[in-house]
N, C-alpha and C positions, 0 to 999 in steps of 0.2 A: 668766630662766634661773636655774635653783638653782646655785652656785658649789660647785665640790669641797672637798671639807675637803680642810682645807692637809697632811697626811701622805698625801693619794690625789696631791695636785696636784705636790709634790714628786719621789714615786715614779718612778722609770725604766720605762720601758717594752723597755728596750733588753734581748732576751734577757740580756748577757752584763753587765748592770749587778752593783753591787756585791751588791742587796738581791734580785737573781733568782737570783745564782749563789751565794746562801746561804753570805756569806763569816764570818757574825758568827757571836760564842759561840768563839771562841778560849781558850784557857788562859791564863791569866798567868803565864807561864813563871818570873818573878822571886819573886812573891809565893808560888809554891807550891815554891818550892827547886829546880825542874826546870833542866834542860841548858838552855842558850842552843842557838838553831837558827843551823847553820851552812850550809845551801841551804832553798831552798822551792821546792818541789816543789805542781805545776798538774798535776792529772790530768783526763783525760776519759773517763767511761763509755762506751761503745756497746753497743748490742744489734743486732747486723747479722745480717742478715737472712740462713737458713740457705739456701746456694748463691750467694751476694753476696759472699762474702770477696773473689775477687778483683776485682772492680769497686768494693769500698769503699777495697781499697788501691792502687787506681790512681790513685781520687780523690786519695789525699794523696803518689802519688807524682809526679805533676802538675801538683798545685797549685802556689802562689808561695810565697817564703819569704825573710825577711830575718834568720833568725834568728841566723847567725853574725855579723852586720852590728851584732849589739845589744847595749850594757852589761848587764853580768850574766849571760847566756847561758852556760850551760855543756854540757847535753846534753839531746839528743830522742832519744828512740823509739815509734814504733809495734808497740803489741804485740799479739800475737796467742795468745791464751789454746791452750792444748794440755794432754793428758789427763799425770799421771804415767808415770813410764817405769814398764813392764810394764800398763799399762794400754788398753783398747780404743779406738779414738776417738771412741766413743760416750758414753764416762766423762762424767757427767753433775756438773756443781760444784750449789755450794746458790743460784747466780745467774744469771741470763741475760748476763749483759756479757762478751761473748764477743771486744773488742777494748778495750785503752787507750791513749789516748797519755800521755805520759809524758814531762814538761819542768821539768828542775831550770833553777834560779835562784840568781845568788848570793842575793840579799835578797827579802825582799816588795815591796820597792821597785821595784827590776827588774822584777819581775813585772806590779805595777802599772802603769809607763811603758810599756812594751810593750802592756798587755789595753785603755790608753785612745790608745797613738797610732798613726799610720800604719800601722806594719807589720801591727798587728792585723788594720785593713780590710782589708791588702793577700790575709791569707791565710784570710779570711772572704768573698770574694766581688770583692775589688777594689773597685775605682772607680766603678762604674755599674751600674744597677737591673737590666739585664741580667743581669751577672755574677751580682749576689748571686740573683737568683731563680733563676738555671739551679743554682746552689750547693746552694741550698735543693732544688730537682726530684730532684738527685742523691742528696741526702743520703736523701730520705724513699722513693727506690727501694730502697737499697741497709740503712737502718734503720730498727729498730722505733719509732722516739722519736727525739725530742732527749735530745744525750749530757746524761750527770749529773755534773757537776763535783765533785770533792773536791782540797781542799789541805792541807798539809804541811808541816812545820818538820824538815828532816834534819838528822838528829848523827849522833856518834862515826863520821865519813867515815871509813874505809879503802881505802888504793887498790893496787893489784898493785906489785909493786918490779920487774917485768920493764918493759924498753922495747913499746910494742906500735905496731903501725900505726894512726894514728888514722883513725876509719871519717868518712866525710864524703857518706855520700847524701844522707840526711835528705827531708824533706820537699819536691819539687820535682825530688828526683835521680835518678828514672828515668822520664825521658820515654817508656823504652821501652815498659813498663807496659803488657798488651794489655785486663789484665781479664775473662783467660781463664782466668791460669792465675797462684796466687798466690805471691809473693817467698820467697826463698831466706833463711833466716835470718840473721841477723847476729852474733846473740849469744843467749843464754840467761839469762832470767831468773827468780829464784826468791824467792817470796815466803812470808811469815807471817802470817796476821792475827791480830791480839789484840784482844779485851774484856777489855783493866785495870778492877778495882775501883775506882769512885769512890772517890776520896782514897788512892790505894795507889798512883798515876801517879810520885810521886818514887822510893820504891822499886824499882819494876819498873824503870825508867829506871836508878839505880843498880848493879843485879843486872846490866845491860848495860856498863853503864861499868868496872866492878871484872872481867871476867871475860878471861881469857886467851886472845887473839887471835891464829893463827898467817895468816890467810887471806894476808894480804900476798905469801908465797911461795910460795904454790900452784900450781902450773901451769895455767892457763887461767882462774885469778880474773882479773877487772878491778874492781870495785868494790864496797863494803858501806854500807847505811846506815840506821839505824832511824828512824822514819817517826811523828813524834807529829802527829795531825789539828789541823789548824789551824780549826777550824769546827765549829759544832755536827754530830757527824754523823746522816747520814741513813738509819745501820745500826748493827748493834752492835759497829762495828770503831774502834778508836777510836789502835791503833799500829800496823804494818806494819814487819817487817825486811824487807830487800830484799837480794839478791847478784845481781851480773851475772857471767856467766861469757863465756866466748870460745864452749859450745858445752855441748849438752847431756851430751855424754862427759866431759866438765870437770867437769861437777857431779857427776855421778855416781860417779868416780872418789872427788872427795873425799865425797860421803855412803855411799860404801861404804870409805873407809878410816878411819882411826889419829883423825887433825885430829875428823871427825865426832863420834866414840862420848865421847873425851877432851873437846869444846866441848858436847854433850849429857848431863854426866852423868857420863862416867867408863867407861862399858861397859853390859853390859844388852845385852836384845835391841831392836833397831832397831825405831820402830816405824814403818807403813805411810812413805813416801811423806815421812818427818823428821817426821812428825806426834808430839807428845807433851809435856813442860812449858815450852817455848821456848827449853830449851836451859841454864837456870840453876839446876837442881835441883828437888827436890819441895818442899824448906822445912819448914817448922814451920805448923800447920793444915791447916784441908780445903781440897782441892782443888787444881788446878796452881800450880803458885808459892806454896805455904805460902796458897791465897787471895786471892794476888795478881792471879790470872787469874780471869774467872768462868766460864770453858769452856775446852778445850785450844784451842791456837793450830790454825789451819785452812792448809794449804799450797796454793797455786797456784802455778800454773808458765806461762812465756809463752815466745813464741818473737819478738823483738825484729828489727823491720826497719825501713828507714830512718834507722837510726841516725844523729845526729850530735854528732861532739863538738868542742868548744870547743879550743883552744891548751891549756888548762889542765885540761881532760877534766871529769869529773864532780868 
């Protein structure tokens, strides 16, 4: 028998190994002057299958979960991608990933203790061959593919200054879940993607750090936090702001008030949907951010369920 070369013989076979879930190609946050990451952030793509929504979130409203149970754990959600407000619900994005989950972390480290010990099994299929193959039947009814992984290093956290009720479904907390008919929101979430200029990543990072932040006292904010990829990516998105609000009237309220046009810029007319230079000016050269960006930032909008959060929230 011909023996494996020793980098095939090595290699994981484990879906969710280090070298399947395409963890390497990171920045060196030190060497290039950038912010130190203060959570890490494990996403999961889906592409669920159109008229499956609610049978994909029963799936994880049923499932097991030890996640409050785990060092480092701060928040989960389940999200459910939705069109802009004033928009049809046929609004079509530039993606198929129509669901993400979505689980900060104090460290990588966390991360990693958790994606290599028990809990992990617990909430991929359990114990026995059973479990995981019925896991798997489920998954490939209700989606297109296996999800596509990306991770994250969060900064400049901001969090609301109101008291709020901490939400604690999460993943396993609604047995009720028929699979008929899909979960009630929990929160609102609103994103940005960005293509930073290679070598222009300190900068843009900075224009974020120096810029004057009211969100804390907003009515219906709960948390902010920009998103540099942890990983070679596997698109041309390479930062992520993020805000969580209590609802979509919350967001809205502030992208149509004072906070907005003033953290945008200064005034001007609003464009679609917050779409436009990320928020820190046009700059000095071509294109959004003085060139810093190499396309306008792209807004998504999700609608957050299952939510769970930590003692010490996100």
């Amino acid at each position: 028998a011909v023996a494996e070369p020793a980098a095939q013989a090595g290699k994981s076979r484990c879906p969710f190994s280090k070298e399947n879930m395409a963890m390497e190609g990171a920045p060196d946050a030190a060497a290039g002057g950038l912010l130190a990451g203060e959570r890490y952030i494990a996403m999961n793509r889906f592409q669920v299958r159109e008229g499956s929504e609610a049978r994909f979130e029963q799936r994880w409203a049923q499932r097991k979960s030890s996640l409050l149970e785990l060092d480092g754990f701060r928040w989960f959600g389940l999200m459910r991608r939705v069109p802009p407000t004033g928009e049809t619900p046929d609004y079509e994005y530039a993606d198929d990933y129509s669901y993400v989950s979505f689980t900060i972390w104090e460290t990588k480290k966390n991360f990693n203790s958790w994606r290599t010990g028990p809990a992990f099994k617990e909430a991929h299929g359990g114990g026995d061959i059973f479990s995981f193959v019925g896991m798997i039947i489920n998954g490939f009814m209700t989606s297109k593919g296996p999800p596509k992984p990306a991770f994250w290093r969060g900064m400049l956290m901001e969090k609301t200054d109101e008291e709020k009720p901490r939400l604690l479904s999460g993943p396993g907390g609604r047995p009720d879940a028929d699979g008929e008919t899909v979960l009630q929101p929990e929160v609102f979430v609103s994103m940005n993607r960005f293509t930073v200029a290679e070598g222009r990543e300190m900068e843009f990072e900075q224009k974020w750090a120096k810029r004057e932040s009211k969100l804390s006292g907003l009515p219906g904010f709960r948390f902010f936090q920009l998103m540099r990829r942890d990983q070679t990516p596997d698109d041309d998105v390479n930062y992520i702001s993020m805000a969580a609000w209590d609802n979509r009237e919350a967001f809205d309220n502030w992208r149509n008030g004072d906070a907005f046009r003033k953290a945008h810029g200064g005034g001007g007319e609003k464009k679609a949907h917050g779409e436009g230079d990320g928020g820190q000016g046009q700059g000095q050269g071509q294109g959004p951010m003085g060139g810093v960006l190499l396309k306008p930032p792209k807004p998504y909008f999700y609608e957050g369920k299952l939510v769970l959060e930590s003692e010490l929230g996100a």
